[in-house]
C-alpha positions as CSV (number, residue, x, y, z in Angstrom):
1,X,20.1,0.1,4.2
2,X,16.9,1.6,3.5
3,X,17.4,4.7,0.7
4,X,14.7,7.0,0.7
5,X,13.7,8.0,-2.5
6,X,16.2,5.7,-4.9
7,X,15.6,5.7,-8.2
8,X,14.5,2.3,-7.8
9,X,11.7,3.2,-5.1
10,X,10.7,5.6,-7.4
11,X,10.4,3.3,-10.2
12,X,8.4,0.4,-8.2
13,X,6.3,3.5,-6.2
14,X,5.4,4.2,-10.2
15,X,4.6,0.7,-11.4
16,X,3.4,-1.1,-7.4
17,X,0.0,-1.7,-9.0
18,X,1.0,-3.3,-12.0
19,X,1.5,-6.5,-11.6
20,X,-2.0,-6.9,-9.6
21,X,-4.0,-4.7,-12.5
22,X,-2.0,-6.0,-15.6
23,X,-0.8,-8.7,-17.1
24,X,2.3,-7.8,-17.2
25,X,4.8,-10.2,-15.1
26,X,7.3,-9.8,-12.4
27,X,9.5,-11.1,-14.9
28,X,8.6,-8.7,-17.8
29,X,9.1,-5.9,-15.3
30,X,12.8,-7.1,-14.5
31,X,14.1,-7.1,-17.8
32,X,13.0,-3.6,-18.3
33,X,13.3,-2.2,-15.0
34,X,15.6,-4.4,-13.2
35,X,15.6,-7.1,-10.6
36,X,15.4,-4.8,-7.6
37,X,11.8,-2.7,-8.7
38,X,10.4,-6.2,-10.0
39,X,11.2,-7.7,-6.7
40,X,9.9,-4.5,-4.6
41,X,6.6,-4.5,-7.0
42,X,6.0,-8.2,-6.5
43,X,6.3,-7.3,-2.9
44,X,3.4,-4.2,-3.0
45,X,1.3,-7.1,-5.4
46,X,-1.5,-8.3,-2.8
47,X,-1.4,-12.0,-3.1
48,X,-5.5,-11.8,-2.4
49,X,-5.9,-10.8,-6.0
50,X,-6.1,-14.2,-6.7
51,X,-8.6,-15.3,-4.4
52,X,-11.5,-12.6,-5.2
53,X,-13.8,-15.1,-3.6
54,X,-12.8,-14.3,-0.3
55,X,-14.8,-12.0,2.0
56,X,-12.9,-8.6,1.9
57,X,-12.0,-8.8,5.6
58,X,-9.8,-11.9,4.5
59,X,-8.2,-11.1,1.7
60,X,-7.6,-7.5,3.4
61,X,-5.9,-9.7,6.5
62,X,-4.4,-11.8,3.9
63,X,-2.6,-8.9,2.6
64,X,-1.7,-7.4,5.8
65,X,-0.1,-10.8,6.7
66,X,2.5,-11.0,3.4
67,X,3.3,-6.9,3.7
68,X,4.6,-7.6,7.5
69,X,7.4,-9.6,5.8
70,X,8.1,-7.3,2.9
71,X,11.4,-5.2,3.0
72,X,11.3,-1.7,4.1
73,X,11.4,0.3,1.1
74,X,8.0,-1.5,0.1
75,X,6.2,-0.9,3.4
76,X,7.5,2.6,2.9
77,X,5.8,2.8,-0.4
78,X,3.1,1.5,0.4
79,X,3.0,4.0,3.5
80,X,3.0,6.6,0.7
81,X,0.2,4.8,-1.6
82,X,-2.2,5.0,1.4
83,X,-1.2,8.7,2.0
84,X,-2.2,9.4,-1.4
85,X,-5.6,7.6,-1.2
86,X,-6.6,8.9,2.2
87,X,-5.7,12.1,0.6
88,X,-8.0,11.7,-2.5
89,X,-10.9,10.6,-0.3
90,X,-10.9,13.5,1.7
91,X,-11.8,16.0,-0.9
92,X,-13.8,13.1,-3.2
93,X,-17.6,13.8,-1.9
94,X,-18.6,11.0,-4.2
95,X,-16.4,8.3,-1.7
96,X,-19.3,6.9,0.1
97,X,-19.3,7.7,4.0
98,X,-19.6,4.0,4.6
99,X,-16.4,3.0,2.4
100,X,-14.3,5.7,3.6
101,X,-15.1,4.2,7.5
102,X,-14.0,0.7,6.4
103,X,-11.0,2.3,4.7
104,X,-10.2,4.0,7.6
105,X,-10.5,1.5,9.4
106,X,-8.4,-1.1,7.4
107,X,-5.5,1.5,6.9
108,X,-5.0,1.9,11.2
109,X,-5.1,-2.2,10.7
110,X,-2.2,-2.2,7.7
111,X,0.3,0.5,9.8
112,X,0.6,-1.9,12.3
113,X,2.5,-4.1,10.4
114,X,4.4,-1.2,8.3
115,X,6.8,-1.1,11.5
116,X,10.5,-0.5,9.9
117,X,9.2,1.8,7.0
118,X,10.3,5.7,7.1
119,X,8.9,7.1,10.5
120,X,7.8,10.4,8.6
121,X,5.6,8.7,6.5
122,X,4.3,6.1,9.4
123,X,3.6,9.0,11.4
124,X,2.0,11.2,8.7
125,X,-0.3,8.1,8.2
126,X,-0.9,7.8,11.6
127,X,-2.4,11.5,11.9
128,X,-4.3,10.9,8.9
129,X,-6.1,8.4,10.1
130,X,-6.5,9.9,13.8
131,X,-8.0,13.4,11.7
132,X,-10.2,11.6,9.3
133,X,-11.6,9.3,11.7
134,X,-12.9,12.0,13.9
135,X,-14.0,13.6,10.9
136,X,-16.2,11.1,10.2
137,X,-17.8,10.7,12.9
């Protein structure tokens, strides 16, 4: 059963990046966090980190492909993550118009396959996107 807002969400919402930016292991992360946030950060690690040759538009599908199979407490944080960035780019005026299209973009592309995550934060995401787009253009 999906718990909105367990410790444990909280904890892997915290440390979803650190795997992918560190080199700290899923396994390092287990003994002192636990089995369940290592698993849900391993989950929220993009598996196109390791293939930085790829064009972005594949490793971005790449991703999109491994995060329709994660469990629904990762999609919903990563519901949450892209919340927070859309947020951050709509008051940074140094996020290049260009980008923040393609980010745009790539995020209605991702909530497609966030199906099952908490529909407050699917729908929040949703609007975002909808707002932000016709901002921008």
């Amino acid at each position: 059963m999906l718990a909105y807002g367990s410790a444990e969400m909280i904890a892997a919402a915290w440390l979803h990046d650190t795997i992918e930016d560190t080199d700290t292991t899923k396994e390092e992360l287990q003994c002192h966090f636990g089995k369940c946030v290592s698993d849900m950060v391993a989950e929220l690690t993009n598996p196109s980190k390791q293939y930085p040759e790829l064009r972005r538009v594949q490793r971005k599908q790449m991703d999109r492909e491994h995060l329709e199979g994660v469990s629904d407490e990762a999609k919903t944080i990563k519901l949450a993550d892209r919340i927070d960035n859309l947020r951050d780019f709509g008051i940074d005026p140094l996020v290049p118009q260009d980008f923040r299209k393609l980010y745009l973009e790539e995020s209605r592309q991702l909530l497609g396959v966030l199906y099952g995550a908490c529909p407050v934060l699917h729908a929040t995401l949703r609007d975002m996107i909808t707002r932000q787009t016709k901002a921008a253009t």
